[in-house]
C-alpha positions as CSV (number, residue, x, y, z in Angstrom):
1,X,104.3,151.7,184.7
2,X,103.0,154.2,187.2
3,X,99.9,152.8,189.2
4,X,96.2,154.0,188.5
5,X,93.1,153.8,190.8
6,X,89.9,154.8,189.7
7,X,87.3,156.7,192.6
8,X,84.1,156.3,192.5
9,X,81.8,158.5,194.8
10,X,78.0,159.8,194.8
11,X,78.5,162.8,193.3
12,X,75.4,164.4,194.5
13,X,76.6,163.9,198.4
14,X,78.7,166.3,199.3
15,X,80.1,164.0,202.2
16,X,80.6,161.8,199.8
17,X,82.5,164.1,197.2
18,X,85.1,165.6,199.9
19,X,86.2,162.3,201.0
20,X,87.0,161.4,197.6
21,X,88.8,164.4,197.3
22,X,90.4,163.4,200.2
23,X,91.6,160.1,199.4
24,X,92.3,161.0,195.8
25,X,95.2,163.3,197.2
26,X,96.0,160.8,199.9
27,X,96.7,158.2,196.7
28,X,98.5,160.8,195.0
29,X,100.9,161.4,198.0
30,X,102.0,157.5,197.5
31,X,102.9,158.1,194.1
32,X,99.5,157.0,192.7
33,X,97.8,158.2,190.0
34,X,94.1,158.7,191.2
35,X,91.2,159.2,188.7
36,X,88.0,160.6,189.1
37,X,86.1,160.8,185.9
38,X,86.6,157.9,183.2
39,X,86.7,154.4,183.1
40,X,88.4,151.4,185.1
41,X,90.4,150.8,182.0
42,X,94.1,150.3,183.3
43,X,93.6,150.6,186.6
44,X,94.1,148.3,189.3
45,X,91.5,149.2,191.6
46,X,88.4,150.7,191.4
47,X,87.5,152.6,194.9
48,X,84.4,153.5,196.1
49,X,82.9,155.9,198.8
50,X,79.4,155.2,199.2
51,X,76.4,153.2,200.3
52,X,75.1,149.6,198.1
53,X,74.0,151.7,194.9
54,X,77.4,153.3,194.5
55,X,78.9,150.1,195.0
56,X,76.7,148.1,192.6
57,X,77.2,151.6,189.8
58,X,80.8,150.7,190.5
59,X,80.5,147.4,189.8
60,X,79.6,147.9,186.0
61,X,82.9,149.9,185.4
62,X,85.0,146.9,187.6
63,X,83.5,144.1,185.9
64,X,84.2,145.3,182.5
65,X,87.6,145.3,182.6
66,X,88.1,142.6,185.5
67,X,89.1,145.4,187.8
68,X,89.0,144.3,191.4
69,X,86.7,146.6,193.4
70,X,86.8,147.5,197.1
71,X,84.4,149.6,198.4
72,X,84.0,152.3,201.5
73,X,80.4,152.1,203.3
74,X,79.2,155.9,203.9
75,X,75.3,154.7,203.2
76,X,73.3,152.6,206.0
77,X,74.5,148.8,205.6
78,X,76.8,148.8,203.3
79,X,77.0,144.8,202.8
80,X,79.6,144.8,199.7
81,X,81.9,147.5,202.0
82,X,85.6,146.1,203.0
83,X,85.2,149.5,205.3
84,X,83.4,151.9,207.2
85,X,84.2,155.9,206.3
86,X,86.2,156.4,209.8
87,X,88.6,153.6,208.3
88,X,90.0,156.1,205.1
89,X,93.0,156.2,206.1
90,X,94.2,153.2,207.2
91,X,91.9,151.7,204.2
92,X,94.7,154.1,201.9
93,X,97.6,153.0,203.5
94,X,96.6,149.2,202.7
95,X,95.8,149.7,198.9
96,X,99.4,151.9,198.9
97,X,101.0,149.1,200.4
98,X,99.1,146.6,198.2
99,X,98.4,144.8,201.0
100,X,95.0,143.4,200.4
101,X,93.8,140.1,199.2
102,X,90.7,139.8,196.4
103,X,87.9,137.4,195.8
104,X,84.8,136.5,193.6
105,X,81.7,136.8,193.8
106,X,79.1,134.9,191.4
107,X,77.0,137.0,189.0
108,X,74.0,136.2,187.1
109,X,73.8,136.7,183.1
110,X,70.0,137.4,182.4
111,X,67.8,136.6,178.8
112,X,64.1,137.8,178.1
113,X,62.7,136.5,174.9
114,X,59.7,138.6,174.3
115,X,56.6,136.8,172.3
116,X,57.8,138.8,168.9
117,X,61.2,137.2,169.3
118,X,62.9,140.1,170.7
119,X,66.5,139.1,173.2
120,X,67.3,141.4,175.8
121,X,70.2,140.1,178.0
122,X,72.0,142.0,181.1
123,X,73.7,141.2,184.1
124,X,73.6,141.1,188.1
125,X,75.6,140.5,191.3
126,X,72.8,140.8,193.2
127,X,69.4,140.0,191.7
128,X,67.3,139.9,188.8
129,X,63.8,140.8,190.5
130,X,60.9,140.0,188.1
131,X,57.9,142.3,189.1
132,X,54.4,143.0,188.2
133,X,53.9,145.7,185.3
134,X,51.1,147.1,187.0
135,X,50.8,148.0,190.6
136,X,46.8,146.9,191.2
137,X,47.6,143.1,189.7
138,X,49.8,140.5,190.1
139,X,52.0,138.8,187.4
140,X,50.9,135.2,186.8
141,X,54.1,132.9,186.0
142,X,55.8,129.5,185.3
143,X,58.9,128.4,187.3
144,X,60.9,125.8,186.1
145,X,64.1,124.7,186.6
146,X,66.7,122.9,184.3
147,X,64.0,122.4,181.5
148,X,61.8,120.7,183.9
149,X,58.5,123.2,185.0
150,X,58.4,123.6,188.7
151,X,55.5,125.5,189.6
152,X,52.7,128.0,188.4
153,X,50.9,130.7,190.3
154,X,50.2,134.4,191.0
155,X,52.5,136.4,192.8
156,X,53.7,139.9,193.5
157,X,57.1,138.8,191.9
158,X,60.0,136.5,192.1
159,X,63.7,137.1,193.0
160,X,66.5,135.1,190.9
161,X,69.7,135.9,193.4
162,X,73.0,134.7,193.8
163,X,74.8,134.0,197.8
164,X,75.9,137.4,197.5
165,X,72.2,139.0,196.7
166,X,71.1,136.5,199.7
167,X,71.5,139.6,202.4
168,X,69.7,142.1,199.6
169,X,66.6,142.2,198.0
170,X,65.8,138.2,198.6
171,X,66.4,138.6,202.1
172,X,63.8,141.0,202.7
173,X,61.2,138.6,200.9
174,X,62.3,136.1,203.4
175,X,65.0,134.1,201.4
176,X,67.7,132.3,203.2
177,X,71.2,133.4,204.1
178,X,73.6,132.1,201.7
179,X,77.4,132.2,202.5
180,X,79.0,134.4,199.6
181,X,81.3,131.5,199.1
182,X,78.7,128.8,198.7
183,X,78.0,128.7,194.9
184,X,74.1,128.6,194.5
185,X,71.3,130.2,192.9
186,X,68.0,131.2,194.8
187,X,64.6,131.6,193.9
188,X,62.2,133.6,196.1
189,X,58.8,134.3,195.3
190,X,57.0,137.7,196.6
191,X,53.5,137.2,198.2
192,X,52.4,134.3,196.2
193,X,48.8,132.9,196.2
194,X,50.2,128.6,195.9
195,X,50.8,126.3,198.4
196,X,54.2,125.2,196.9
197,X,55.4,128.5,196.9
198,X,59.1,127.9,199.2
199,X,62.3,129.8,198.5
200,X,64.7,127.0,196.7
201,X,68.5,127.1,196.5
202,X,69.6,125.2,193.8
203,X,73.1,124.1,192.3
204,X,75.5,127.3,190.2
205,X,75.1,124.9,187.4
206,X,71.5,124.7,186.6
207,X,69.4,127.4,184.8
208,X,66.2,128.8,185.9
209,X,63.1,129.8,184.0
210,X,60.1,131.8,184.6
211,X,57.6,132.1,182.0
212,X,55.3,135.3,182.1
213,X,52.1,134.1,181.5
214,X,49.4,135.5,178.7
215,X,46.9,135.7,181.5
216,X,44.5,139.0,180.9
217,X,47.9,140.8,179.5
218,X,49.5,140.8,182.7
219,X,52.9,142.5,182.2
220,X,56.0,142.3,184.1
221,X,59.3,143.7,184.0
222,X,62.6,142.6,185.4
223,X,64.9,144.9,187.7
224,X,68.5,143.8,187.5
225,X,70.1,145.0,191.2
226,X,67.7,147.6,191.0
227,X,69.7,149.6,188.0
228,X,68.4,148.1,184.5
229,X,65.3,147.4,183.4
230,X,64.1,145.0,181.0
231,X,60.3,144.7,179.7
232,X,59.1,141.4,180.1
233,X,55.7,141.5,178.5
234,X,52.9,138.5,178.9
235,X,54.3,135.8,177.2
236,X,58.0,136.6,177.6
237,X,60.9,133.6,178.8
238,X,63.2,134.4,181.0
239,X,66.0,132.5,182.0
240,X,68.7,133.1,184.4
241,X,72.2,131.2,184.6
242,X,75.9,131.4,186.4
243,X,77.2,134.6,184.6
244,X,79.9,133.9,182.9
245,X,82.1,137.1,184.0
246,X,82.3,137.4,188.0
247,X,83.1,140.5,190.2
248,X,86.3,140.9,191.5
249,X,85.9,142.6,195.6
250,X,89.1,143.3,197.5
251,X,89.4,142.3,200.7
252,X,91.2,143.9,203.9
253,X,90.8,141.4,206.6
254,X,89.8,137.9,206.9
255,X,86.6,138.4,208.5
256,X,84.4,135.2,208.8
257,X,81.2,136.1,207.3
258,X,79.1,135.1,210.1
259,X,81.3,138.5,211.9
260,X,80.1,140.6,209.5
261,X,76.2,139.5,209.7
262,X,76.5,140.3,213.6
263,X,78.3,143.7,212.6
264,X,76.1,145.1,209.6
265,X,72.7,143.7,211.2
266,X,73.9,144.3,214.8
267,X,72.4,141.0,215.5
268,X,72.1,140.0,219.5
269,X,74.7,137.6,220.3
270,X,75.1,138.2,224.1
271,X,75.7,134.4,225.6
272,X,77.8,132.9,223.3
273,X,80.6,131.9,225.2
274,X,82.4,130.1,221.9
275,X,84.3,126.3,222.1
276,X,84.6,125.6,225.8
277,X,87.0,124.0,227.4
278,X,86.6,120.2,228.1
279,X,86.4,119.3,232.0
C-alpha cells in the first residue's frame, strides 16, 4: 500500500501555500503520495504549515480518524509545532524516513443542556472558554465540581482547559503551567468579583460544572479552542469531562518541555549553571 500524507496549510497566506507546495513535491520525490484537498482518511500523517489556528483546524481532520498530527510553526508561538519553517527539510526527511515518535494529548468532550432541554456537545484540545453574551455585563455562574457546587459569582468568564491548553488561552488569564503529560483539568476564572475565585487543577477523572445563572437573562456562550461556538443561554448546564478520543501529535526530538517554554517564550534563563559538581 503506497503511503498517504495529508497537508494542511492557510490557504489565504501565500507563504504559507508555496511551502506546502513545496513539501508536497518534496513527499512526492520519496515515493509519497501527498494530498492537499480532502480528508485524513488513510493517511498516516496529517502535516501542517501554519501558526496555532491551522494547527487546532488540523486537528478536527486528525482526530477523526486517529491520524497522528505534526505540525510546522510559520505563525508567532506556535506551541503544538514539532518545527520551525527554516526546519522543512530536514522535518521531510524525518517523516520519509519514518523516523519520528507520537504522543497524546488529553482533550475535553463538552455538553450544554439549555433550559428547553436542548444538548449540544463538541470537543477541545485546548479549552472550552465560557464567556459573557453581551459585552457591557458579566455572566453570573455556578462552579461545581464532581456533583458537589464549588462556588458562585460574577465574572467575565471561565476557562475549562486541559495541560496542553495550560500555555493558551488559560495562561493569559493567569492559570498555571501544566506539563502536557500531567493529566489534569483546570478551571480559570476571568476577572471575577469573589474572594474564592483561584485557578484549581483537579484530577482527569472528575467532571466539572458551571451553571449559567437566570440572573436578569444574562447569556453566555462557550468558545471551544476558539473555532465552535455553542449558545449557552441563562439557565444552561454545562459540564466538561476527559474526552474520550485524544489527539495524536508527532514528535521529532525529545525535547524536555521545560526547553521548549524557554524557546517559544524566550524566557531569561542567563545563570543557570545546571547540576554542579560536588567538591
Amino acid at each position: 500500500m503506497s503511503r498517504r500524507i495529508l497537508v494542511v496549510c492557510h490557504e489565504g497566506r501565500p507563504e504559507a501555500v508555496s511551502a506546502a507546495d513545496k513539501v508536497s513535491e518534496d513527499l512526492r520525490a520519496h515515493g509519497i503520495e501527498a494530498v492537499r484537498d480532502g480528508t485524513a482518511e488513510r493517511a498516516e500523517l496529517v502535516m501542517v504549515l501554519g501558526g496555532d489556528g491551522t494547527i487546532l483546524r488540523a486537528a478536527e481532520l486528525a482526530r477523526t480518524h486517529d491520524v497522528p498530527l505534526l505540525g510546522v510553526n510559520l505563525g508567532h508561538v506556535g506551541f503544538l509545532a514539532e518545527a520551525e519553517q527554516e526546519a522543512l527539510p530536514y522535518v521531510v526527511d524525518r517523516v520519509a524516513a519514518r523516523d519520528y515518535a507520537v504522543e497524546q494529548r488529553m482533550t475535553l468532550d463538552i455538553g450544554i443542556i439549555t433550559p428547553d432541554g436542548r444538548e449540544q456537545h463538541s470537543w477541545a484540545i485546548n479549552e472550552a472558554a465560557v464567556e459573557k453574551g453581551e459585552r457591557a455585563r458579566m455572566v453570573e455562574v455556578t462552579i461545581g465540581v464532581d456533583g458537589r457546587g464549588l462556588s458562585t459569582f460574577g465574572c467575565d468568564g471561565l476557562i475549562l482547559a486541559t495541560p496542553t491548553g495550560s500555555t493558551a488561552y488559560a495562561f493569559s488569564g493567569g492559570g498555571p503551567v501544566v506539563w502536557p503529560d500531567v493529566e489534569a483539568l483546570l478551571i480559570v476564572p476571568l476577572a471575577a468579583h469573589a474572594l474564592f475565585a483561584r485557578p484549581m487543577v483537579v484530577g482527569p477523572s472528575s467532571v466539572l460544572e458551571v451553571e449559567v445563572l437566570p440572573y436578569e437573562d444574562r447569556n453566555a456562550v462557550v468558545w471551544c479552542d476558539g473555532r465552535r461556538m455553542l449558545d449557552a443561554p441563562a439557565g444552561s448546564r454545562i459540564t466538561v469531562g476527559r474526552g474520550a478520543q485524544p489527539v495524536r501529535l508527532a514528535r521529532l526530538a525529545q525535547v524536555p518541555f521545560s526547553g521548549r517554554l524557554v524557546a517559544k517564550f524566550a524566557l531569561p534563563v542567563q545563570g543557570w549553571r545546571g547540576i554542579r559538581e560536588r567538591a
